[in-house]
Each structure stands twice: as structure tokens, then as C-alpha cells.
mmCIF file of the N, C-alpha and C atoms, coordinates in Angstrom:
data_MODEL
# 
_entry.id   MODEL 
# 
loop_
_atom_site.group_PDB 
_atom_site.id 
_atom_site.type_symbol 
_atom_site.label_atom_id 
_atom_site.label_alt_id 
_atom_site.label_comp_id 
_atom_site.label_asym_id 
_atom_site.label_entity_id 
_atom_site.label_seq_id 
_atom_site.pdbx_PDB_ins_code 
_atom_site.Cartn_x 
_atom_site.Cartn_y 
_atom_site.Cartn_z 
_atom_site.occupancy 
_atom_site.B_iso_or_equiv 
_atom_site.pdbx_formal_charge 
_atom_site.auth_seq_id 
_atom_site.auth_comp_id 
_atom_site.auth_asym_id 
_atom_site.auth_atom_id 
_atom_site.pdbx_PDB_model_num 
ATOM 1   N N  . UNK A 1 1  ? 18.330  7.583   -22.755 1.00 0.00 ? 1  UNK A N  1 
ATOM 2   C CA . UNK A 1 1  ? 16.999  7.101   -23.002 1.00 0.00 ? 1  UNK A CA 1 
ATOM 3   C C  . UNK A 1 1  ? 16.354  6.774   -21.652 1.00 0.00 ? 1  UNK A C  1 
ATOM 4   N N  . UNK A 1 2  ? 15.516  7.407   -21.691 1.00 0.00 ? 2  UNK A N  1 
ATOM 5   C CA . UNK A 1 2  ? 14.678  7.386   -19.984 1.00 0.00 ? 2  UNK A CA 1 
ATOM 6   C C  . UNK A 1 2  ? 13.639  5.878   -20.601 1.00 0.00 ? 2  UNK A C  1 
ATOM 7   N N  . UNK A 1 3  ? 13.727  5.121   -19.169 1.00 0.00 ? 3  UNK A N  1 
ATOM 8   C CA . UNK A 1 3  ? 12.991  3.814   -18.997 1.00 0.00 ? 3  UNK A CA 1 
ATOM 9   C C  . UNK A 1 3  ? 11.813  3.957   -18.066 1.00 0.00 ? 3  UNK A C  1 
ATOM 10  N N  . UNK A 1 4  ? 10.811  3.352   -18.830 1.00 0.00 ? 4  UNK A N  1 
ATOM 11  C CA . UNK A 1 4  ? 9.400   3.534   -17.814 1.00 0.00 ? 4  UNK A CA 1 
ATOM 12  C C  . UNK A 1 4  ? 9.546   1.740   -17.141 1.00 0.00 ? 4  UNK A C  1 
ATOM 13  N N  . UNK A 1 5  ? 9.455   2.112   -15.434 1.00 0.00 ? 5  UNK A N  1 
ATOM 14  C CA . UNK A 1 5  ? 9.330   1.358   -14.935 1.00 0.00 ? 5  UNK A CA 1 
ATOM 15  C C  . UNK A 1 5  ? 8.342   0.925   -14.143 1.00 0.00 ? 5  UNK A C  1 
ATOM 16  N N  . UNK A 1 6  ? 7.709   0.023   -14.039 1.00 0.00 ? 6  UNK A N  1 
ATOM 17  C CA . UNK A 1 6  ? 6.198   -0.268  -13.849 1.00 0.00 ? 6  UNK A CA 1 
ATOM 18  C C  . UNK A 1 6  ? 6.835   -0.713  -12.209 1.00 0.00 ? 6  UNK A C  1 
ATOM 19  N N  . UNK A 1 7  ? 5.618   0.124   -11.296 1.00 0.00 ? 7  UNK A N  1 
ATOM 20  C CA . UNK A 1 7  ? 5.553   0.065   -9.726  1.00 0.00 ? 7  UNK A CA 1 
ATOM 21  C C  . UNK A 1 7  ? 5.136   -1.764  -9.868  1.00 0.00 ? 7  UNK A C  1 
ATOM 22  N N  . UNK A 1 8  ? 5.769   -2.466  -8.306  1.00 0.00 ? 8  UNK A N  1 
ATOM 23  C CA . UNK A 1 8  ? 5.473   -3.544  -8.094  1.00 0.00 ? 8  UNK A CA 1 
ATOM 24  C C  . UNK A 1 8  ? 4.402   -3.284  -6.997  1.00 0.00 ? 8  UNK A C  1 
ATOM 25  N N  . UNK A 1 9  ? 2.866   -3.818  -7.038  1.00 0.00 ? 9  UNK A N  1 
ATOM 26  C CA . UNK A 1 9  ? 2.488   -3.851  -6.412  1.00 0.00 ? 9  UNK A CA 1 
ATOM 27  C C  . UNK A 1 9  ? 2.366   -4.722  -5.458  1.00 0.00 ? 9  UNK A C  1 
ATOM 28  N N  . UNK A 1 10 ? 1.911   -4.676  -3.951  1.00 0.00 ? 10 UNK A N  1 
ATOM 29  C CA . UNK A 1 10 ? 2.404   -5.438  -2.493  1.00 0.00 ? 10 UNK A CA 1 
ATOM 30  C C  . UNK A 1 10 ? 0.916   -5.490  -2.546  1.00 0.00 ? 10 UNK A C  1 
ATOM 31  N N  . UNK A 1 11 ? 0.390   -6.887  -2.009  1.00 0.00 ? 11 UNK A N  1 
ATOM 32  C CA . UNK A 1 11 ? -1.240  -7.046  -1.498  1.00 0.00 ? 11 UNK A CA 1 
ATOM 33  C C  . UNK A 1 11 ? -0.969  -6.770  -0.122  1.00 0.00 ? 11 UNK A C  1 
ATOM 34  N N  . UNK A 1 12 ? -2.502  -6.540  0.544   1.00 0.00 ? 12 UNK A N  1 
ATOM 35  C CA . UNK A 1 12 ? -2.522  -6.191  2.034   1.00 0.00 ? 12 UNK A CA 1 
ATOM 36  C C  . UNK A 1 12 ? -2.943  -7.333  2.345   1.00 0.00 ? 12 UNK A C  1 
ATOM 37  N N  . UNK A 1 13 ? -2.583  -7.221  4.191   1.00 0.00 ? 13 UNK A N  1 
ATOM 38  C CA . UNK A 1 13 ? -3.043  -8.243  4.700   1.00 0.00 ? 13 UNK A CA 1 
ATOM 39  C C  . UNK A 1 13 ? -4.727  -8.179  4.842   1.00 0.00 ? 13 UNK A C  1 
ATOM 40  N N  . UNK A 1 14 ? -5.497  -9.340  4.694   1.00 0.00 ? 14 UNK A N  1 
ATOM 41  C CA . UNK A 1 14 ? -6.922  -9.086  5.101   1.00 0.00 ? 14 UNK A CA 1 
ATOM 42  C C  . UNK A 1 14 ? -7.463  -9.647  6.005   1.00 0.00 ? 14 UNK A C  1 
ATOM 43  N N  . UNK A 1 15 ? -7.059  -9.520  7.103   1.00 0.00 ? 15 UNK A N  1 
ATOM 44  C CA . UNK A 1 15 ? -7.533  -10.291 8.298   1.00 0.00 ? 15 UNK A CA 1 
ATOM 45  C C  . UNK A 1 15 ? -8.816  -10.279 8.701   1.00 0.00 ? 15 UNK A C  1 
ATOM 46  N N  . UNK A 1 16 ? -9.240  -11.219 9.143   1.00 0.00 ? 16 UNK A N  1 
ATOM 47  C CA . UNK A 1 16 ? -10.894 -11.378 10.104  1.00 0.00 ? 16 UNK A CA 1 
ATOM 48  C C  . UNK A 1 16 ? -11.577 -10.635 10.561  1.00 0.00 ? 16 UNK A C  1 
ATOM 49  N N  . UNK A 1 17 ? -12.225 -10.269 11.235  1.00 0.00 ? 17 UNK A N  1 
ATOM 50  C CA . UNK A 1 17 ? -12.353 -9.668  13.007  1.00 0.00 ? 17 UNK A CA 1 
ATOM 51  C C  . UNK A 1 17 ? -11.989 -10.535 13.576  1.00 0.00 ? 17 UNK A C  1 
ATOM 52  N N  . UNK A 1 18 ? -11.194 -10.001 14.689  1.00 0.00 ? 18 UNK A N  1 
ATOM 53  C CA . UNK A 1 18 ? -10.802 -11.108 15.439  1.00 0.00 ? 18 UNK A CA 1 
ATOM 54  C C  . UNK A 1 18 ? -9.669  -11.020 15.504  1.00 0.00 ? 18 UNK A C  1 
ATOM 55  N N  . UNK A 1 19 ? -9.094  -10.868 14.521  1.00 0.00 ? 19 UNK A N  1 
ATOM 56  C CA . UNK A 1 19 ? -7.218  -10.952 14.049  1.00 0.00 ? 19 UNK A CA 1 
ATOM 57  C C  . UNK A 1 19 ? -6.581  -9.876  13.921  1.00 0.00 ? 19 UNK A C  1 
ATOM 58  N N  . UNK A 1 20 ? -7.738  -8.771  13.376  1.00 0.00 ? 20 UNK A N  1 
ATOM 59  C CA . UNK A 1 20 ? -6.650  -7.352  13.105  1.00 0.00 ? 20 UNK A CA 1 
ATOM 60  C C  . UNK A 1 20 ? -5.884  -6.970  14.021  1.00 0.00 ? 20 UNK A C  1 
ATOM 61  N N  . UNK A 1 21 ? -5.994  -7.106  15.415  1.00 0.00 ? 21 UNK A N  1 
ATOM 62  C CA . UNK A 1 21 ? -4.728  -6.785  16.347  1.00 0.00 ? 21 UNK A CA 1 
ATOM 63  C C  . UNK A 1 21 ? -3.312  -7.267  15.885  1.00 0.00 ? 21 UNK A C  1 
ATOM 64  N N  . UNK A 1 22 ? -3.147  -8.358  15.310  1.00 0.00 ? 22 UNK A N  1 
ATOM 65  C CA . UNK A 1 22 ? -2.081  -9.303  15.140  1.00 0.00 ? 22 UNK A CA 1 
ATOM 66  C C  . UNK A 1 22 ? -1.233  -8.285  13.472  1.00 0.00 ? 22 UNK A C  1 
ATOM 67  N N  . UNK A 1 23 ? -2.388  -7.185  13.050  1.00 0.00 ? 23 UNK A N  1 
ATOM 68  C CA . UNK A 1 23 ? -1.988  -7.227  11.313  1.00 0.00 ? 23 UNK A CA 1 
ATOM 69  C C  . UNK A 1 23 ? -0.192  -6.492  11.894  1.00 0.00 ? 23 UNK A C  1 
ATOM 70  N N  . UNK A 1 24 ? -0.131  -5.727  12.761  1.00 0.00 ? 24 UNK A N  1 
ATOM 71  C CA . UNK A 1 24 ? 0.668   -4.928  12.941  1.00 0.00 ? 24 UNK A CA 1 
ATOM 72  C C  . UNK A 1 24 ? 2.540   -5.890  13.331  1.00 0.00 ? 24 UNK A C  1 
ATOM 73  N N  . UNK A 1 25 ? 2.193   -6.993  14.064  1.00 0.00 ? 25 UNK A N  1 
ATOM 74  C CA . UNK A 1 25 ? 2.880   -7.842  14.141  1.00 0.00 ? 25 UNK A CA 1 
ATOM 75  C C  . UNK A 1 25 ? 3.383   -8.671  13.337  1.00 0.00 ? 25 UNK A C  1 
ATOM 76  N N  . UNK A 1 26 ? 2.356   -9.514  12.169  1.00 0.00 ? 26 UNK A N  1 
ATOM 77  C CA . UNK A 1 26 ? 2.729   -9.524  10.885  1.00 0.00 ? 26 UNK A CA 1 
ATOM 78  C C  . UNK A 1 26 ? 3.427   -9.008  10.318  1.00 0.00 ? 26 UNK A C  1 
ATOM 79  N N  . UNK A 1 27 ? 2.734   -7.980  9.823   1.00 0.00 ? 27 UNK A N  1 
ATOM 80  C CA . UNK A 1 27 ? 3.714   -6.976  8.826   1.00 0.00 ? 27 UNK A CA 1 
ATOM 81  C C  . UNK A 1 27 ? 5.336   -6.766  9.402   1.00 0.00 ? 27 UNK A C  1 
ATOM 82  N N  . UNK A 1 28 ? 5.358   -6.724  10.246  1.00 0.00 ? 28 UNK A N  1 
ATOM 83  C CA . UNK A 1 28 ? 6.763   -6.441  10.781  1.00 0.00 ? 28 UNK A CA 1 
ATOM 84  C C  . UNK A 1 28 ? 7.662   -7.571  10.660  1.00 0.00 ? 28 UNK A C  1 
ATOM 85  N N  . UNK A 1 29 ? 7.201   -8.782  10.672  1.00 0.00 ? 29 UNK A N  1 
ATOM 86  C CA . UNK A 1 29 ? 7.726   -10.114 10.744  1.00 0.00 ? 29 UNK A CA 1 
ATOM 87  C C  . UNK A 1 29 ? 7.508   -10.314 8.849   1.00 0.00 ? 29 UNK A C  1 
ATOM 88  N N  . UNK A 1 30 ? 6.998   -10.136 8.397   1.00 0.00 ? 30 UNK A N  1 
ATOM 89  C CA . UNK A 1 30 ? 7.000   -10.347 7.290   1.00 0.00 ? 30 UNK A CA 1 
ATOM 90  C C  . UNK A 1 30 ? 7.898   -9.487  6.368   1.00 0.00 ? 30 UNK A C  1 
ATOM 91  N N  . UNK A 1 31 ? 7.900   -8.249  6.950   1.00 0.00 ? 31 UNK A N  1 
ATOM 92  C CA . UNK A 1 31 ? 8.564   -7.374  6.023   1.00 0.00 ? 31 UNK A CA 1 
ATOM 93  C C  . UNK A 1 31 ? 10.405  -7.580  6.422   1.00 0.00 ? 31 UNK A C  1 
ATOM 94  N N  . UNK A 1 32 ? 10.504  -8.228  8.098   1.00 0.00 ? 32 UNK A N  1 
ATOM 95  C CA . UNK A 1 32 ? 12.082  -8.655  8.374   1.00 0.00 ? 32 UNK A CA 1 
ATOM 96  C C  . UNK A 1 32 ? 12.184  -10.001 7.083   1.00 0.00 ? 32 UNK A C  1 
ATOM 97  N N  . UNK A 1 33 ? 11.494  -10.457 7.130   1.00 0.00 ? 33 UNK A N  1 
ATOM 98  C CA . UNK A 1 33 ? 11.586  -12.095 6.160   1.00 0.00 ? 33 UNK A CA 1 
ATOM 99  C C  . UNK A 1 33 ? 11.903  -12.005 4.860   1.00 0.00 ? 33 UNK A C  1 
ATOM 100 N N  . UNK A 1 34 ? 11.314  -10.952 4.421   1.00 0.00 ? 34 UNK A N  1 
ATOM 101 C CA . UNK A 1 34 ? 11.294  -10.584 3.043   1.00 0.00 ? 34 UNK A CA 1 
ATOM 102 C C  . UNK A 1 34 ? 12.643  -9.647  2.741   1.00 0.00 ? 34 UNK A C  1 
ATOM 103 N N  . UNK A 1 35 ? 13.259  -8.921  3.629   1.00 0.00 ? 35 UNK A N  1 
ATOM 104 C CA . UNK A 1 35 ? 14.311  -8.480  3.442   1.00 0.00 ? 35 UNK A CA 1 
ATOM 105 C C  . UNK A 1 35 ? 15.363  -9.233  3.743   1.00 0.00 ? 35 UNK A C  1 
ATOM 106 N N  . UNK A 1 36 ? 15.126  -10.163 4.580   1.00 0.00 ? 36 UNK A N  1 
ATOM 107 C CA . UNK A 1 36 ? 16.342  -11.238 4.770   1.00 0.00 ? 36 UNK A CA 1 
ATOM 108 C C  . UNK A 1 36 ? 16.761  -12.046 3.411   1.00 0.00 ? 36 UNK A C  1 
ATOM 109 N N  . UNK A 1 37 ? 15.935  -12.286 3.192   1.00 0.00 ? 37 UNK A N  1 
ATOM 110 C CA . UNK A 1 37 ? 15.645  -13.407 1.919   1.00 0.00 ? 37 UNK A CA 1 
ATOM 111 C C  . UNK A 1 37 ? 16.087  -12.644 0.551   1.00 0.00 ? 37 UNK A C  1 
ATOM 112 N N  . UNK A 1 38 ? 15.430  -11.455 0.477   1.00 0.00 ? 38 UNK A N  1 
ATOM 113 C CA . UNK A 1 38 ? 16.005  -10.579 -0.530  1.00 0.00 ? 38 UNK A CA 1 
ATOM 114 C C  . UNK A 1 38 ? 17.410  -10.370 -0.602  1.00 0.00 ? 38 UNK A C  1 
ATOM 115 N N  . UNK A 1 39 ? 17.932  -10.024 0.351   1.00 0.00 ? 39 UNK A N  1 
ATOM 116 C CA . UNK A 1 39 ? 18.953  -9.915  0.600   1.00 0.00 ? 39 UNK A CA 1 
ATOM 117 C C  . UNK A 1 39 ? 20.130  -10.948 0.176   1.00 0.00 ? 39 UNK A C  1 
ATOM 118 N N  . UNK A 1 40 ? 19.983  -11.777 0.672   1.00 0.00 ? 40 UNK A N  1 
ATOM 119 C CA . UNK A 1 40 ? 20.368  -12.750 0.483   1.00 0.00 ? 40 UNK A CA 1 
ATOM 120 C C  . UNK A 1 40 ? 20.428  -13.136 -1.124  1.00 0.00 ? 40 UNK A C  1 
ATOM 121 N N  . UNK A 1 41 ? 19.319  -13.295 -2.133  1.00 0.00 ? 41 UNK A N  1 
ATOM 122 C CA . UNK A 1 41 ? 19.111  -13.467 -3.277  1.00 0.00 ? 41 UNK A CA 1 
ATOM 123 C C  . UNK A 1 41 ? 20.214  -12.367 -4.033  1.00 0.00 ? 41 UNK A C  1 
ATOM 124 N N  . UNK A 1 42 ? 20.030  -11.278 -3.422  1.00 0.00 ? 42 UNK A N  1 
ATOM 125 C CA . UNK A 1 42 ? 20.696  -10.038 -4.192  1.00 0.00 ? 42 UNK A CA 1 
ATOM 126 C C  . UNK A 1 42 ? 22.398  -10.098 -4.048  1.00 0.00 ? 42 UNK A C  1 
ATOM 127 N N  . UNK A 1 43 ? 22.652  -10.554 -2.777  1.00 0.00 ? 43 UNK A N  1 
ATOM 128 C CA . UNK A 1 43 ? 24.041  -10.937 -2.712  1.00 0.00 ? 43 UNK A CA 1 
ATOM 129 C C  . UNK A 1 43 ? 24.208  -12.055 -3.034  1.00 0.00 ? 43 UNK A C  1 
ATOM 130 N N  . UNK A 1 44 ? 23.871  -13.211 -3.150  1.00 0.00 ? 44 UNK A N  1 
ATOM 131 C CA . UNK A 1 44 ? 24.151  -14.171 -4.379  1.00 0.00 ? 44 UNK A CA 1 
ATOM 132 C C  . UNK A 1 44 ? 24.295  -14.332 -6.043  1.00 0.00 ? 44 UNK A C  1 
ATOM 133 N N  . UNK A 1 45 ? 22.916  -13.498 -6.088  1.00 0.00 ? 45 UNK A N  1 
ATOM 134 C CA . UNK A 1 45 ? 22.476  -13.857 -7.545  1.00 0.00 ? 45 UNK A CA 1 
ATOM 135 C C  . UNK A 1 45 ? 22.793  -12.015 -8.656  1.00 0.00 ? 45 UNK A C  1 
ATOM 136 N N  . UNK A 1 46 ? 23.374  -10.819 -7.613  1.00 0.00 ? 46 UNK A N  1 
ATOM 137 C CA . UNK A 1 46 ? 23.606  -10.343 -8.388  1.00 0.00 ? 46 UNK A CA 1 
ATOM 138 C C  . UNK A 1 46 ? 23.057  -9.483  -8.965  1.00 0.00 ? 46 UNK A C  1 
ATOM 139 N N  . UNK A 1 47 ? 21.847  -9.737  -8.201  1.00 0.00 ? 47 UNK A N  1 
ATOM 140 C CA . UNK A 1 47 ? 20.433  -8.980  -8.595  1.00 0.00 ? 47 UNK A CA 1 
ATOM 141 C C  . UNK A 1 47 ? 20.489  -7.387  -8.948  1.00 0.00 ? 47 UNK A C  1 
ATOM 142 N N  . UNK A 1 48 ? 19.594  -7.086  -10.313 1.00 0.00 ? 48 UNK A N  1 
ATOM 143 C CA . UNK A 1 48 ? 19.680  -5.506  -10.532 1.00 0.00 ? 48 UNK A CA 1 
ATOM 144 C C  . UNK A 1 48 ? 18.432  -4.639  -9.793  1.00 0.00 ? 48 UNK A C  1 
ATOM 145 N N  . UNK A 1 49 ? 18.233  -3.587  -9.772  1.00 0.00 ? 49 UNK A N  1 
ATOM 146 C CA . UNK A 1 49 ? 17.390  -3.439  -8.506  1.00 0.00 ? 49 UNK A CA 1 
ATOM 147 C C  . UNK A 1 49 ? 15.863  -3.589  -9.199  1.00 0.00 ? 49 UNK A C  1 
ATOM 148 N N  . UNK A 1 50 ? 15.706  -3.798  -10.582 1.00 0.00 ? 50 UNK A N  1 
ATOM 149 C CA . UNK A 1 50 ? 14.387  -4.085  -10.664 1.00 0.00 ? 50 UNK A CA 1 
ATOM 150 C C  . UNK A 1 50 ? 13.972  -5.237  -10.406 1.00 0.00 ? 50 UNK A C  1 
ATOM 151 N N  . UNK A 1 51 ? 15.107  -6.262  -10.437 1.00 0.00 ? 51 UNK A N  1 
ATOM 152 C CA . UNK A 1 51 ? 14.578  -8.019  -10.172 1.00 0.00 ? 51 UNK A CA 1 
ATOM 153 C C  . UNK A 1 51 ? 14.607  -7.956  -8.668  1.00 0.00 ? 51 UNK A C  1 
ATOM 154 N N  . UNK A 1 52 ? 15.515  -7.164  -7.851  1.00 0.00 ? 52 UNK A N  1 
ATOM 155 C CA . UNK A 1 52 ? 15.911  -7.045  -6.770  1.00 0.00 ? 52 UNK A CA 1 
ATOM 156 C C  . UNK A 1 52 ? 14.327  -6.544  -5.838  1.00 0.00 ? 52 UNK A C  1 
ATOM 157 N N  . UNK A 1 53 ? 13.575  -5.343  -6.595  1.00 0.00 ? 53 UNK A N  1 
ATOM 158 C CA . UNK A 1 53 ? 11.955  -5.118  -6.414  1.00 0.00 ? 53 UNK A CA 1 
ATOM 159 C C  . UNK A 1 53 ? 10.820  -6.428  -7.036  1.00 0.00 ? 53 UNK A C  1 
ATOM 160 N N  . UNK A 1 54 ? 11.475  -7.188  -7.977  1.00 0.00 ? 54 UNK A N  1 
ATOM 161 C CA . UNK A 1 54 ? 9.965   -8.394  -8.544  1.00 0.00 ? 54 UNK A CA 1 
ATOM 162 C C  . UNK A 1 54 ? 10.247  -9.345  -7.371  1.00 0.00 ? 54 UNK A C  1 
ATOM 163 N N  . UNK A 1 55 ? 11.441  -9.504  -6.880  1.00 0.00 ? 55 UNK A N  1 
ATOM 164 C CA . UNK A 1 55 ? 11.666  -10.438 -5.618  1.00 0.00 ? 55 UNK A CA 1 
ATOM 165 C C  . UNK A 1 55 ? 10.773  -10.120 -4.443  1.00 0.00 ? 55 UNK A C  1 
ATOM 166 N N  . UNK A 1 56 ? 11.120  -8.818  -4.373  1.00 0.00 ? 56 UNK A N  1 
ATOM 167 C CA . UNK A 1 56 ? 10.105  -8.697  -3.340  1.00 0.00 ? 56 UNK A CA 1 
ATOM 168 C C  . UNK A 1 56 ? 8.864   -8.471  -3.262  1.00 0.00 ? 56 UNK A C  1 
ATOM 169 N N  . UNK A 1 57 ? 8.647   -7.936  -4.107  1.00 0.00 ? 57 UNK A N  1 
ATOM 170 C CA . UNK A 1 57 ? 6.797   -8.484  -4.065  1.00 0.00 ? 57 UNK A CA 1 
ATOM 171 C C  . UNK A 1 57 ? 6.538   -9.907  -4.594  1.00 0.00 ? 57 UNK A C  1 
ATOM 172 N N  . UNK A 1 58 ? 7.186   -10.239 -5.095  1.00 0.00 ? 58 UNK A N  1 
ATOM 173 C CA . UNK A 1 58 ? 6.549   -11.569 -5.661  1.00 0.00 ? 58 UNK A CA 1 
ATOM 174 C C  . UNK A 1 58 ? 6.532   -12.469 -3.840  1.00 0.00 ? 58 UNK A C  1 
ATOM 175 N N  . UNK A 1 59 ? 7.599   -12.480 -3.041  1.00 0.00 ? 59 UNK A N  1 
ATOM 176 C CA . UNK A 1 59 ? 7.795   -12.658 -1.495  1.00 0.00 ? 59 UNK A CA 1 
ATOM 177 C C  . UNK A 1 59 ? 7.418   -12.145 -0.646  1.00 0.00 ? 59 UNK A C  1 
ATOM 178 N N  . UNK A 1 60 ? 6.538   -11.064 -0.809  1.00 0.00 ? 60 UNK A N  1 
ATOM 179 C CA . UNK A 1 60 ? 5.431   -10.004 -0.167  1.00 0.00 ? 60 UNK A CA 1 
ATOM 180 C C  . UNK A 1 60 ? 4.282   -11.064 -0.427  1.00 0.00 ? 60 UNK A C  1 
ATOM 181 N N  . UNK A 1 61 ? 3.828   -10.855 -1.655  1.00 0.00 ? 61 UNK A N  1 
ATOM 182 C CA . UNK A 1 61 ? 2.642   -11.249 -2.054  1.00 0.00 ? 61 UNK A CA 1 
ATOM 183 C C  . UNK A 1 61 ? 2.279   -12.815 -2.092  1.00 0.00 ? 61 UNK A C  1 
ATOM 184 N N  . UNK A 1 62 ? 3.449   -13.289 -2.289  1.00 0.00 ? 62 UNK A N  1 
ATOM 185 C CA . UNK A 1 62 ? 3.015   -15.271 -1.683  1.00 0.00 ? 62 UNK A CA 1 
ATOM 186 C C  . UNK A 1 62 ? 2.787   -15.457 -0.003  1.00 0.00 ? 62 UNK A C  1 
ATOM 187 N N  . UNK A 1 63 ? 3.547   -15.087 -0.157  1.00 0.00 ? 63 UNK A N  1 
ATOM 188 C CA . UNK A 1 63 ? 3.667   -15.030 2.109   1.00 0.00 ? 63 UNK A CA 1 
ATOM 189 C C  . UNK A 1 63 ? 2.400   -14.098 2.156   1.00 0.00 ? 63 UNK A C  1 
ATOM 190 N N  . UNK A 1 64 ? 1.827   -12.904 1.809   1.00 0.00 ? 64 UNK A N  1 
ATOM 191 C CA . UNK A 1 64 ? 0.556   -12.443 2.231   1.00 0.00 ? 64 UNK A CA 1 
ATOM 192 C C  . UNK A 1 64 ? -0.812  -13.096 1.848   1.00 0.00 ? 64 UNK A C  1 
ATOM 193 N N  . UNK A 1 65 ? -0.850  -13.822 0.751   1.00 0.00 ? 65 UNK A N  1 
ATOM 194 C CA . UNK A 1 65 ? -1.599  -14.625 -0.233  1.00 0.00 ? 65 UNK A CA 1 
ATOM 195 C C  . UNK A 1 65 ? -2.047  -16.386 0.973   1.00 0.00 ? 65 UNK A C  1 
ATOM 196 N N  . UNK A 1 66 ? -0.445  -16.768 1.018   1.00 0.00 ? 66 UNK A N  1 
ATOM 197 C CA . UNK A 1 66 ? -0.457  -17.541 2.135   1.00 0.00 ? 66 UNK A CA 1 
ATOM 198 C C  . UNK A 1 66 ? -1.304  -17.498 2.985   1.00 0.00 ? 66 UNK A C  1 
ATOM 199 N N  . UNK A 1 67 ? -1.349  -16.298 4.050   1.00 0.00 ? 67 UNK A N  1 
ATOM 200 C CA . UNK A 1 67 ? -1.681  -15.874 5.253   1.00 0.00 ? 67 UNK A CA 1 
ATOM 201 C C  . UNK A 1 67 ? -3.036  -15.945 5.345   1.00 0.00 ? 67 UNK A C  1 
ATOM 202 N N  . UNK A 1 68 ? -3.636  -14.386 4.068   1.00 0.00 ? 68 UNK A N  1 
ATOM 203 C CA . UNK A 1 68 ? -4.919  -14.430 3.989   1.00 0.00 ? 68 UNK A CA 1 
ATOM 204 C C  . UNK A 1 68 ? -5.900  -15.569 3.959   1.00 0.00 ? 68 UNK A C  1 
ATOM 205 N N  . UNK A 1 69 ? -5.432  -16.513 2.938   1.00 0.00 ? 69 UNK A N  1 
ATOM 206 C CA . UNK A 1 69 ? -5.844  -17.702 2.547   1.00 0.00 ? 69 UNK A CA 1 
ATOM 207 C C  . UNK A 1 69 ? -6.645  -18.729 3.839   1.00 0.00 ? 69 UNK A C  1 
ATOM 208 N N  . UNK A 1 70 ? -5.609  -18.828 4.521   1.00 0.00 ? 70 UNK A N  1 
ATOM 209 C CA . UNK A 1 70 ? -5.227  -19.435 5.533   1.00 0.00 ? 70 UNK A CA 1 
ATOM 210 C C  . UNK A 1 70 ? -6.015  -18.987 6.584   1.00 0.00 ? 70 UNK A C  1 
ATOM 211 N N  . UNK A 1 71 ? -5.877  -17.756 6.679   1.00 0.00 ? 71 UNK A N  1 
ATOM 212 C CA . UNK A 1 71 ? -6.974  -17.116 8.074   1.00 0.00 ? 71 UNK A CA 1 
ATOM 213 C C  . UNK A 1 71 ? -8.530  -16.970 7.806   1.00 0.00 ? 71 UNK A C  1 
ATOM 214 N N  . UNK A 1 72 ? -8.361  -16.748 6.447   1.00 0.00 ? 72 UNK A N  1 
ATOM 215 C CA . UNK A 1 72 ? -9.848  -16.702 5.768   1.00 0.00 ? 72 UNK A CA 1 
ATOM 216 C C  . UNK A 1 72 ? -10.974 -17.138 6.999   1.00 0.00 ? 72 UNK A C  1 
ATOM 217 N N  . UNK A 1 73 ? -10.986 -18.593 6.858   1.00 0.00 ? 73 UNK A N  1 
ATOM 218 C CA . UNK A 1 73 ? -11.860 -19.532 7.348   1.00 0.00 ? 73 UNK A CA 1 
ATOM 219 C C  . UNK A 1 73 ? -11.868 -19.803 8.973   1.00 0.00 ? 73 UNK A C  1 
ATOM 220 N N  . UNK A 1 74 ? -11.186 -18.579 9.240   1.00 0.00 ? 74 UNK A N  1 
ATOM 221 C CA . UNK A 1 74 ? -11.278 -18.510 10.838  1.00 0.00 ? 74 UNK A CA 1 
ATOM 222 C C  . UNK A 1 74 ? -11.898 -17.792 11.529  1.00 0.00 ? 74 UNK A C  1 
ATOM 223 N N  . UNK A 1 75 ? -13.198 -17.718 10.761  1.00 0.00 ? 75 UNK A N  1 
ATOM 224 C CA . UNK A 1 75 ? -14.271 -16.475 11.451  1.00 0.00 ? 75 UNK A CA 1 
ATOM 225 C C  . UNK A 1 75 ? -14.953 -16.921 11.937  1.00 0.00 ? 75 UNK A C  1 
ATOM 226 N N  . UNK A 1 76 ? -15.942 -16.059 12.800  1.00 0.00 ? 76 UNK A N  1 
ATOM 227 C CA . UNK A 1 76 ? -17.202 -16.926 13.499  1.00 0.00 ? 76 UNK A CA 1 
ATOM 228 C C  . UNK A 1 76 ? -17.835 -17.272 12.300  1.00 0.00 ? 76 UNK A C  1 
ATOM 229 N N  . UNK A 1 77 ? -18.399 -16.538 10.997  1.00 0.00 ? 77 UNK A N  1 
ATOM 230 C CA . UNK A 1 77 ? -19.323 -16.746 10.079  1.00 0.00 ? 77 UNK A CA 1 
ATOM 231 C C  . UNK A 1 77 ? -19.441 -18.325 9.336   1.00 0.00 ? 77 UNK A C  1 
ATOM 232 N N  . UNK A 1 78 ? -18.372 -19.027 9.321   1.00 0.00 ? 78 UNK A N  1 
ATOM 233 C CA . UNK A 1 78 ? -17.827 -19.725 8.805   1.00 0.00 ? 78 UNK A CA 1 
ATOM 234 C C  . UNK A 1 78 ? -17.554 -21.181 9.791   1.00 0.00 ? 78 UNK A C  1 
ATOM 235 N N  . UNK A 1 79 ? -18.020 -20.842 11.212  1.00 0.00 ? 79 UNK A N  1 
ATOM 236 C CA . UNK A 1 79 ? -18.249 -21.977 12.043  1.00 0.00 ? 79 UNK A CA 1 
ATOM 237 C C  . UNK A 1 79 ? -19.495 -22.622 11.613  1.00 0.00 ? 79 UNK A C  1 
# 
């Protein structure tokens, strides 16, 4: 019996002007974090590879959610 498995989607980063130099540095630091952590979860907890994928976006998408949030209000527009 074939299983339909629904893609996890990852949000992007949305940086400022100002910041997009940095998106490339991010992502790289974010995507080591998220595999550390995954990792970790998966060798503990056992994980099958679809919880092993909701982990990681759900840890993609808080940590990017975070970020955006956060940088939002760091524009000139907004001085």
C-alpha cells in the first residue's frame, strides 16, 4: 500500500535591506543547528524519518520565524 506523504515546508529568511549580506551566513548556521539538534532527537528518541522531517521544519521554521521577527524592526523605515 503506497503512502502519500505531505512535503514539510521550510519558511525563508526575510531580511531587511541592510541585512541580506548576512542571509547566506545564517542559513548555514542555522541549517548546522538544526541538524545537530535533529540528530540528536533521532538518536535518542528513535525517530522515523517522517517525525525525523516534522522536527526539522518545525526547527527550521521557529528559529527562522524567530529571526525574521526580530530583524523586522531594524530598518531605516521604522526609525
Amino acid at each position: 500500500m503506497a503512502t502519500c506523504e505531505r512535503e514539510s515546508t521550510f519558511e525563508a529568511l526575510d531580511l531587511p535591506e541592510g541585512f541580506e549580506e548576512l542571509e547566506g551566513l545564517l542559513r548555514s548556521d542555522l541549517q548546522a543547528i538544526v541538524a545537530m539538534l535533529t540528530q540528536r532527537a533521532h538518536e535518542r528518541l528513535f525517530l522515523t524519518r517522517r517525525e525525523h522531517r516534522q522536527v526539522q521544519a518545525r526547527l527550521w521554521n521557529g528559529l527562522v520565524g524567530a529571526i525574521n521577527e526580530s530583524v523586522a524592526p531594524l530598518t531605516v523605515e521604522t526609525r
